[in-house]
Every structure is written in C-alpha cells, then in structure tokens.
N, C-alpha and C positions, 0 to 999 in steps of 0.2 A: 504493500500500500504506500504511495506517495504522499510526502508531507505537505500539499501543496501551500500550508499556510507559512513554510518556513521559506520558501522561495525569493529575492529578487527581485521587486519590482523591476519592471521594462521602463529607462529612463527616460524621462518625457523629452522631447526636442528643446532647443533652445528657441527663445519669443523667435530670433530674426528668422529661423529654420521653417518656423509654423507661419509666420507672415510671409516668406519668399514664396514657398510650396501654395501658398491660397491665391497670392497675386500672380502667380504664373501661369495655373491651371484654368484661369479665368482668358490665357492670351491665348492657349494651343491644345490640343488635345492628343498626348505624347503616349507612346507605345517602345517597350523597351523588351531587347532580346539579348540573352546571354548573361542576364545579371549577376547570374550563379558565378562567373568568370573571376567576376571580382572578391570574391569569398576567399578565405586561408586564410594563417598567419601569416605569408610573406608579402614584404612591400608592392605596388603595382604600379610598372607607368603604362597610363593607357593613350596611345597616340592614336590620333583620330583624324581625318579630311576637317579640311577650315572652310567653309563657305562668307562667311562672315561675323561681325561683332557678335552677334546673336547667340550663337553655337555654344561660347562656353558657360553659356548663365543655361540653356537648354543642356546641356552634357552635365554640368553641376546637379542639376532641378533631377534627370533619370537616375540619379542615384540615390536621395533622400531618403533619408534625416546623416548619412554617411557622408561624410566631405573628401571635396574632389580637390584638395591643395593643384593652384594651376599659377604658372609666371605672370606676374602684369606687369605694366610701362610703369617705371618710378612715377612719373609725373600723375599718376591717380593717385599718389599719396601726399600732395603736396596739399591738399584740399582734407580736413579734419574728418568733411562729414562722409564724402567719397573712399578716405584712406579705412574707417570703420567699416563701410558698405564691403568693399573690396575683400579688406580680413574677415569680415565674418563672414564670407564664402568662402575661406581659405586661399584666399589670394598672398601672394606675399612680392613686395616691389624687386625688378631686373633692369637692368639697364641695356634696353634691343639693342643699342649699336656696338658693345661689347659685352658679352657674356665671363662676370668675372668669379676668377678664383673661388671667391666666399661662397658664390651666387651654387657654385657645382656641389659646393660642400656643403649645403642646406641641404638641396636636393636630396644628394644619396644620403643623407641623415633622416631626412622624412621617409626615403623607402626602408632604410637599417629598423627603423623602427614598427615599418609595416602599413606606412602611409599609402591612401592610395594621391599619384599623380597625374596630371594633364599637360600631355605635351601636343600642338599640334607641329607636323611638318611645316606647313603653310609657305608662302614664298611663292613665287610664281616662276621660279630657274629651277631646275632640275639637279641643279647643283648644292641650293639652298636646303631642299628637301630633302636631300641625301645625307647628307653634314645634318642636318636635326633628326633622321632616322637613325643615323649612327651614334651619336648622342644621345638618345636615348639608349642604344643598348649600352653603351660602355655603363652608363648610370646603373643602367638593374646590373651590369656585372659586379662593378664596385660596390654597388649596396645589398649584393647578394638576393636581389627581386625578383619580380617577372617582368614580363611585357605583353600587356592586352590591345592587340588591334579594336579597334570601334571604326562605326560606320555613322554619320549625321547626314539625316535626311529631314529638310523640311527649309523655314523659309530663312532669308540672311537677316532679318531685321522684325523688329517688330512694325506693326503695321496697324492703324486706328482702325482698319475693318475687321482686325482680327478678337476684335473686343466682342464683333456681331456675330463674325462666321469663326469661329476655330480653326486655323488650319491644321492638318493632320501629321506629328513630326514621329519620325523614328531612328531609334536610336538602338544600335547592334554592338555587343560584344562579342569579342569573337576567344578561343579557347586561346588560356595564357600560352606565351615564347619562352622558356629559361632555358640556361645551360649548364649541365648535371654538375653539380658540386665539386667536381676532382681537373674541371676545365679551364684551362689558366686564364688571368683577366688580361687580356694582351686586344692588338691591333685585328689578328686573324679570327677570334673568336669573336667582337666585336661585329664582324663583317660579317658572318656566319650569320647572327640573330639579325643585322641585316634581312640582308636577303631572303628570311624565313618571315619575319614581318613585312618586307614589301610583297611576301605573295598572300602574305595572308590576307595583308589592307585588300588587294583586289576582287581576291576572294569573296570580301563584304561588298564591295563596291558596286559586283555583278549581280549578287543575289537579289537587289533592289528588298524593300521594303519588308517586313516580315507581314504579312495579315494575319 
C-alpha cells in the first residue's frame, strides 16, 4: 500500500511561468512532438531552424513550466525591465559579434549540471551555420551532454490577427546525439556529432508537421 499522504507536493510554477504560458496560448495554438527527448539527467543542447524573432519565446513556451536557458544580445539587458523579462525565461546576455571565453564557460556549466539549452544555427552563409553546429557539439562534448535536433514550424512574428484566428505552430524533437563516454573530446569527434545532427535536423525538416 502506498503512502500517498507522505508524498511531495508537485511545485507550483513560478507567477512569470503561469503568466507567459496564459498570454501565449491566447497568440497560437502549438502542438509538440518528441518531448520525451528532453527527459534524463544529462544536460541538452537543443539546436533548432530560426525563422524569426518569434521562435525562441515559441521553442521556450513547448517546453513548460521547464526552462529552455537560450543566448540573447547584451543590449536586452541594458533596459531593467527587458533584462528581468529576458532572465526569467532563462535568457542570459552574449555579445553576437564575438562569442567570449566566459560566455562558452557558462554554457557547458549549464549542461555539467543538466541544463537544458537553445542554440539556433541561424545565419544565412552556410559557413555561419556550420561553425554554430559544430559549436554546439564541442559544448555537449565538454559538458558531457547531448544534442537534440528540433524542428519550428509556424509563423516569424507575432501578428494582431493572430489574437482572432490562432495560427497552428509545431514544434519537433527529435531523438538525442551523444558520444559514448570512453570518446575523446577532440576536433574529429566534434565533426562526427556534426554530421549526425545535420542529418538528423533534415530529417525533421522533411517530415513536415506532426498531426
């Protein structure tokens, strides 16, 4: 017989967590596949297609009441009430035109300890996208993580019709990337989870939407 009275309460969300989730679900009507993906003790960076500003408060929102720690522009924290808005999504300030030292050493500190993270490729060079897919695996190798492919579909922006009609957004995980524990953290393994996450991104890419 179970003691159900000795149990644990299930921790309530935090206010800003319960106010985001109510004012978003009001913009879109989101639909989420592979959630199970993100589960385990090990840390996650989930790299994902960028379509626009939009995406990462939608990619945040499919995961709830869990937080999706993701980079923003320093300059969203130079504003008191924007820098609170920002952190309590799990935002934390980078500087885009150079990605420094400290900025990597947060990172793989948030996966060591099982964080999950957000990184998009995004870039419009092919060159650009590569150098942040690879960057993310060196990350999960350092911080001994995974790496989960995701897939965003739906619209780049919010939109005053979308108050009326919902548009319909989906959002795909796809099954985590690591490299078995005894695999050196080097250049060549690096490339390896490459390559295994550019096929997997496509992967989602092609499946189009889950219904």
């Amino acid at each position: 017989m179970t003691n159900t009275h000795l149990r644990s309460p299930t921790p309530k969300p935090p206010l800003f967590i319960r106010v985001l989730k109510t004012l978003m679900s009001r913009l879109g009507r989101v639909t989420v596949t592979g959630a199970e993906h993100l589960d385990g003790p090990l840390g996650k960076i989930v790299v994902c297609n960028h379509v626009g500003w939009v995406d990462p408060l939608w990619m945040g929102y499919a995961i709830l009441p869990r937080t999706l720690h993701q980079m923003a522009k320093k300059e969203l924290f130079d504003n008191r009430l924007s820098a609170w808005f920002v952190r309590s999504g799990g935002g934390f300030p980078v500087d885009r035109s150079r990605t420094s030292a400290a900025t990597i050493k947060h990172v793989v500190s948030l996966v060591e300890q099982g964080s999950l993270i957000l990184i998009f490729p995004g870039g419009t060079r092919n060159r650009d996208n590569a150098e942040a897919k690879r960057g993310a695996a060196t990350i999960a190798l350092r911080g001994k993580g995974q790496i989960v492919p995701a897939h965003y579909s739906g619209p780049d922006r919010f939109r005053l019709g979308h108050l009326l009609r919902r548009p319909a957004i989906h959002v795909t995980f796809g099954p985590p990337i690591g490299a078995p524990a005894d695999m050196p953290v080097n250049k060549a393994t690096a490339l390896q989870l490459t390559d295994e996450l550019d096929q997997a991104m496509r992967v989602l890419a092609t499946q189009g939407p889950a219904l």
